[in-house]
N, C-alpha and C positions, 0 to 999 in steps of 0.2 A: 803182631798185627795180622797173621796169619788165621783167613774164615773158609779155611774150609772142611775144618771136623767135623762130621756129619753129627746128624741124632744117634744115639747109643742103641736105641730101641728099633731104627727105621732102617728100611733097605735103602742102600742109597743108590743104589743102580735104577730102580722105582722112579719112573715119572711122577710129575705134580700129580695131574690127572687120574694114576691110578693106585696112588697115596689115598687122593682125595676119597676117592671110590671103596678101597680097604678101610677106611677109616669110618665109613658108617656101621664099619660090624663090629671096627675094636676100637677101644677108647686105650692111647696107647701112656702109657703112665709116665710121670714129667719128676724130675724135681724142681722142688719150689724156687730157689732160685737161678732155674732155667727155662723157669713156664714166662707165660705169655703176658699174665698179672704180674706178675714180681717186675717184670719189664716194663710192664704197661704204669708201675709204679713209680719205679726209677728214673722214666721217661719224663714221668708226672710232678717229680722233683727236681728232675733239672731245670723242667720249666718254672716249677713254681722260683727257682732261684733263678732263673737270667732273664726273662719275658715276663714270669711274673712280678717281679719286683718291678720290673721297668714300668709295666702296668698299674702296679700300686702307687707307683709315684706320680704318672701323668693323670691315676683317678683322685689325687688331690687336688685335678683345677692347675694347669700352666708347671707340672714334674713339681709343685709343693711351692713354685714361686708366689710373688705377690701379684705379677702380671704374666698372664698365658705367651704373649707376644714372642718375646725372644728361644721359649722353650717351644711353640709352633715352631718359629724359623728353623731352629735346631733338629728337630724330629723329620724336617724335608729333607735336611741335610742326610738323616741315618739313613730315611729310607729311601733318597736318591742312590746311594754306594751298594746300599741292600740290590738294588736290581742289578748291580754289576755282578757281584759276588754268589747270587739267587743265581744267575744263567750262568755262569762256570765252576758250580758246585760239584757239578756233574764228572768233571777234571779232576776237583779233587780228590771226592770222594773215589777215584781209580786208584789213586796212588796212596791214599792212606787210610782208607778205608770208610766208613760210615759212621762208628764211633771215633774215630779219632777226629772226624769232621766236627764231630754234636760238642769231641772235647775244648776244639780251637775252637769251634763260633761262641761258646759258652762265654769264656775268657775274654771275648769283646763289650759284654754287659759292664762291670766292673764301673772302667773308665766315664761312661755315661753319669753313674750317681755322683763320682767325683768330684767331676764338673760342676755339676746342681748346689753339690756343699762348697766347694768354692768360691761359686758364685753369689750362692745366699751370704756366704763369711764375709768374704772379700771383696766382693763385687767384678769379681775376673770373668767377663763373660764370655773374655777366650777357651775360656778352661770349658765353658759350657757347648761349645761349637767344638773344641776336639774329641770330648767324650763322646759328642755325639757321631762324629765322625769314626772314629772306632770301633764302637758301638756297631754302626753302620758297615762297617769290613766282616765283624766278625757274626753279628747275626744274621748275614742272610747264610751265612754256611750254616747257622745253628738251625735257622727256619727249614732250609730245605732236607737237610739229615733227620730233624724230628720228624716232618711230615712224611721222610719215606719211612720212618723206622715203621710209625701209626699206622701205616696204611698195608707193610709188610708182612709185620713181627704176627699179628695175630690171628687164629681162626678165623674165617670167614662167622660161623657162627657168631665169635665174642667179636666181631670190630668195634660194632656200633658201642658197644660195652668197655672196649679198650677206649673206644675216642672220650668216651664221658670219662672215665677215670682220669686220664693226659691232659683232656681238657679243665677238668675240673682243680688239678692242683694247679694252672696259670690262676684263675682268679680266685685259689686258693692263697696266690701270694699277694694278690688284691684285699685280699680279706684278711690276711694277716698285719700288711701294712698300713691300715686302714684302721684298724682297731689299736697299734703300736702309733701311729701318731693322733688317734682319739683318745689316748691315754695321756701323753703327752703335750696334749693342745687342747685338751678339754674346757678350759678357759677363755679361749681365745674367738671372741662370739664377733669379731669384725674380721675383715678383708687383712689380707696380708700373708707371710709366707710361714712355712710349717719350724718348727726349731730343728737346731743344729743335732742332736740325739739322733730326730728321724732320718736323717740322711744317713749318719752316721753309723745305724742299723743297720740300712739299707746298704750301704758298703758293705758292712760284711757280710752280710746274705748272699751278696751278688759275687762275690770273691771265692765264694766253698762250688759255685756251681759247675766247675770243670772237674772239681775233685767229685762233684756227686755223679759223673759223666762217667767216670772210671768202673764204676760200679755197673754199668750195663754191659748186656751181655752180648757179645760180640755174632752174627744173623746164623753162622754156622753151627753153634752151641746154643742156640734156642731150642727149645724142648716144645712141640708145641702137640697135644692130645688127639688130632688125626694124623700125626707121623710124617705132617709134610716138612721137609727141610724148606727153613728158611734163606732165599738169596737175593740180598739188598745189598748190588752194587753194579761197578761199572768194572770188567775184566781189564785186566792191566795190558794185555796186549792189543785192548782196541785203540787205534790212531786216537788220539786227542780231538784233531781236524774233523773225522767222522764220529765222533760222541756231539760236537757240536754243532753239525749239521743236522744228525738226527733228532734232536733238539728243539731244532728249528723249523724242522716238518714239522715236528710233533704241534706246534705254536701255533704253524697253518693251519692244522686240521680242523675239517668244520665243527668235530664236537665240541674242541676246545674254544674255539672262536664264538660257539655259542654263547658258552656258559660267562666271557670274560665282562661282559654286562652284571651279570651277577655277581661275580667277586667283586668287581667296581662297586655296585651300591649297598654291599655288605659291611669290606671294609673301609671306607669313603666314612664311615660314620663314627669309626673310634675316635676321630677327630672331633669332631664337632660334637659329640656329647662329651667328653672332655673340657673343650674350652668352655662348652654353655657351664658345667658345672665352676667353672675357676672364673668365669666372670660374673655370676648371680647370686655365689653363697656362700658365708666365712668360712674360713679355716676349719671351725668343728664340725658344720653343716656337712663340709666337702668331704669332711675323716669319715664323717655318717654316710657318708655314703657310698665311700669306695667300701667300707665296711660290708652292708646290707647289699648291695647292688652283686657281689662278690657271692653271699649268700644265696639269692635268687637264680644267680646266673648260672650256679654249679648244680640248683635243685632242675633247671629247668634240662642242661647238657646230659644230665644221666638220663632222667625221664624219656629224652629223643632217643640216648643211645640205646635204652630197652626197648625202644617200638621199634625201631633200627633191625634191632634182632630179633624180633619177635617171628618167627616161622606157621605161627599161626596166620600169617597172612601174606600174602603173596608179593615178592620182593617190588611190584610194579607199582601196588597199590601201596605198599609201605612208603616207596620213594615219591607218589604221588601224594599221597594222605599229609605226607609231611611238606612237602612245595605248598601247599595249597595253603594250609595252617598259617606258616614262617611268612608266607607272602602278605596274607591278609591281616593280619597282625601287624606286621611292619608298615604296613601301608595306613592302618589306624593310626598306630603312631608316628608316624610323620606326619598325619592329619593336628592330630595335640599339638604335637611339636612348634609349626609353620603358626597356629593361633597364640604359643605362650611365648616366641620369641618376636611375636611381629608387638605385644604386649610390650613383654620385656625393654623390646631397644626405644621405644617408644616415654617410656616409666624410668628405666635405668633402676633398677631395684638394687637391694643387696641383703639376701637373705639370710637370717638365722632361724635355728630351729625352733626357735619361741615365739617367731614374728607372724600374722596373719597372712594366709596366701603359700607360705612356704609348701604347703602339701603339693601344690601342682605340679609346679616344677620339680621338685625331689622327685616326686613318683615317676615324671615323664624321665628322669635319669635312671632310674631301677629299671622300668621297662627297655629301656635303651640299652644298654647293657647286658639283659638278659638277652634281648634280642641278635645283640652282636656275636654271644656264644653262640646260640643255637643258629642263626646264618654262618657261623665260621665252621661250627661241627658237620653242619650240614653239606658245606664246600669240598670236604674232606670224603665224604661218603659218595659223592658225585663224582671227584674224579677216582676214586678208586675202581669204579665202575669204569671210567676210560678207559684204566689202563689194560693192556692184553697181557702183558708179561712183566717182570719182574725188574729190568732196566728201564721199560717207560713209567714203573711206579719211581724212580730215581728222579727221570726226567719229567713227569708230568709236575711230581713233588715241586721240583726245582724251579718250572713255568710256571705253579699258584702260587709260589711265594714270591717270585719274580715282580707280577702281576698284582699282585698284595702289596707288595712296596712302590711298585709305581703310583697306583691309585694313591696308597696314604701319602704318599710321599707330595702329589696335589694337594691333597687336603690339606695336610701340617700347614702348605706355602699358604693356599687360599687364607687357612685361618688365622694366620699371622698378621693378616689386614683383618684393620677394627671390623669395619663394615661387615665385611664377609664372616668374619668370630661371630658378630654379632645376629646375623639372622642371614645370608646370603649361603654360607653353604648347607643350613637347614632345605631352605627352596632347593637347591641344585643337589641335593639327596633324593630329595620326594622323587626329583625327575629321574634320577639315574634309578630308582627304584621299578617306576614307572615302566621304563625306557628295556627293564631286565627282565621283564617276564614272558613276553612272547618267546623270543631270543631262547631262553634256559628251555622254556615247556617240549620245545623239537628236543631236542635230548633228554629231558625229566621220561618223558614218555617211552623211551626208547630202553628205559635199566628196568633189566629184568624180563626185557622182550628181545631183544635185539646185543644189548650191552652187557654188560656186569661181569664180575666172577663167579656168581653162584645164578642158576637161574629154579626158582623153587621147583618141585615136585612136578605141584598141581599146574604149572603152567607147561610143563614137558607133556602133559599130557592132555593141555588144550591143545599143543602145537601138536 
């Protein structure tokens, strides 16, 4: 577990800084699997097996049950433990490093789908409150090791390009599990729960994902093509006591106090397009659309992350161009949204793909969904711009997904009650939407002038 072999090609004595600088004259050569994509893949498979599967399963409408209810309760439950586990990751990740983190959070998925098949078999709905509850121990270690790996491992040039690859294999396991129980539920054009096969898949997808863990490459032994050595961790002889104070500043600080409005009504929302989908449309409707939704949401994650990196334009206006975009959009759709659920609870509908009406609602899920990517890719890019150095990307990591579990971990509960499933935390999205945009804009504005790691050319030499 030992990280600290340097680059084979690099001086290690060489500061960040004047890597960074030597590296606009040489392009310093990698092998492939110790470059920055080979990881950015690997990465992108671990997710696609522990989060993304988890994913695919909650985009069946209620983790594939026949009523959302107890699998909301259950998902407050992961992601209440998640914020335990998200703020002392930082601890662990000293003692055993960053991948062996990504490898123990991974191995708490598993238990999750277990539970699900259990309970559709059997009707053990214990079985579905301790998977989740494990579930919950072990991925907020998985959340916050991925997010520093993403936010470490890669050139500043490819981030925006790593995040859309990482990101795009989670709802790649959305769109695989989507299409595997449309396969196998293709028939099933009423309400009710998905068959015993898909769980049973989904077991063992979510089972290989500690093993596909092994396979990365440890921050020492990254090869990355400016020759900067990579360092994604917490040194072992810093007090535990002071990792977790600084922490804790880090939490107070006004940039991040800004932006935590916007991680609220980002991810606030994976909930409640979820239930809407698991309470308005059968089983196949729902496979169609963890399916498609899956599809759009990866086309739309890469798109960001190449204007991300695009250097033809100025890293102020890039992180501007894109708030502005994500905001206004999101804010359309919440507008659909708030008219077809106030509909909906009103109607009590129940949709199939052959029924009149079905398009509205389906589409307002595809947009929802694409939406939730490019707001979560976009989180990723903002704080990376906080951090200053190489342990606050540990720790800020550790504080979004902290933050990330608290918020869903509200929502799950909220939408565990009919009422609120049913059109209440729709409204109380809009608002937290609302409520994020001033808030973010005092720091949107600040990357790339003030903030960031890289700050372009052309603005070095407006200042």
């Amino acid at each position: 577990m030992a990280e600290t072999e340097p680059h084979p090609e690099k001086n290690p004595v060489m500061t960040e800084e004047a890597q960074s600088e030597d590296s606009v004259q040489h392009a310093y050569p990698v092998k492939w699997y110790r470059s920055t994509y080979y990881n950015a893949a690997i990465l992108g498979l671990c997710n696609f097996l522990a989060p993304g599967i988890w994913g695919a399963m909650n985009s069946l409408g209620g983790g594939g049950e026949e009523s959302p209810w107890l699998v909301d309760a259950a998902n407050a439950l992961t992601f209440c433990l998640m914020v335990l586990t998200c703020i002392s990751s930082g601890v662990v990740v000293k003692y055993i490093g960053i991948r062996w983190t990504l490898i123990l959070g991974a191995a708490g998925y598993c238990p999750y789908a277990a539970g699900l098949y259990c309970n559709n078999r059997w009707s053990t709905e214990w079985a579905v409150l301790l998977g989740a509850a494990l579930c919950g121990l072990g991925a907020g270690l998985f959340w916050m090791a991925e997010a520093a790996i993403a936010l470490s491992y890669p050139e500043p040039h490819n981030q925006g390009r790593f995040l859309g690859i990482w990101l795009a294999f989670r709802v790649g396991g959305q769109m695989i599990g989507g299409a595997i129980n449309l396969g196998l539920d293709v028939h099933k054009s009423t309400a009710g729960s998905v068959s015993y096969g898909v769980y049973q898949v989904f077991i063992a997808l979510q089972a290989a994902a500690p093993f596909a863990g092994l396979l990365l490459t440890v921050p020492s032994k990254v090869q990355r093509t400016d020759g900067v050595t990579v360092l994604c961790g917490i040194p072992r002889d810093e007090n535990s006591w002071t990792e977790l104070k600084a922490t804790g500043r880090l939490f107070v600080s006004k940039g991040f106090l800004l932006i935590i409005p916007l991680i609220a009504q980002a991810v606030f929302a994976e909930s409640v397009f979820f239930t809407f989908e698991g309470l308005w449309f059968s089983v196949r409707a729902r496979a169609l659309g963890s399916f498609l939704s899956a599809i759009v949401a990866m086309i739309a994650g890469n798109l960001l992350g190449a204007f991300l990196d695009n250097k033809k334009l100025a890293a102020r206006l890039r992180s501007r161009w894109s708030f502005v975009i994500i905001m206004v959009l999101q804010g359309a759709w919440w507008i659909w949204g708030t008219i077809i659920v106030t509909e909906y609870h009103r109607t009590q509908p129940l949709y199939d793909w052959v029924d009149p009406g079905f398009g509205r609602g389906f589409a307002w899920f595809l947009f929802m969904v694409m939406g939730f990517q490019i707001n979560y890719m976009y989180l990723y890019f903002v704080i990376g711009s906080l951090a200053k150095d190489n342990r606050e990307v540990v720790r800020l990591a550790g504080l979004l997904r902290a933050t990330e579990s608290a918020v869903q971990a509200v929502s799950y509960g909220l939408d565990s009650i009919s009422i609120m499933g049913e059109v209440g935390t729709v409204y109380l999205n809009f608002v937290l939407w609302a409520l994020s945009i001033i808030p973010a804009w005092f720091v949107i504005r600040e990357i790339g002038v003030t903030i960031g790691k890289t700050i372009d050319e052309k603005e070095k030499t407006e200042e």
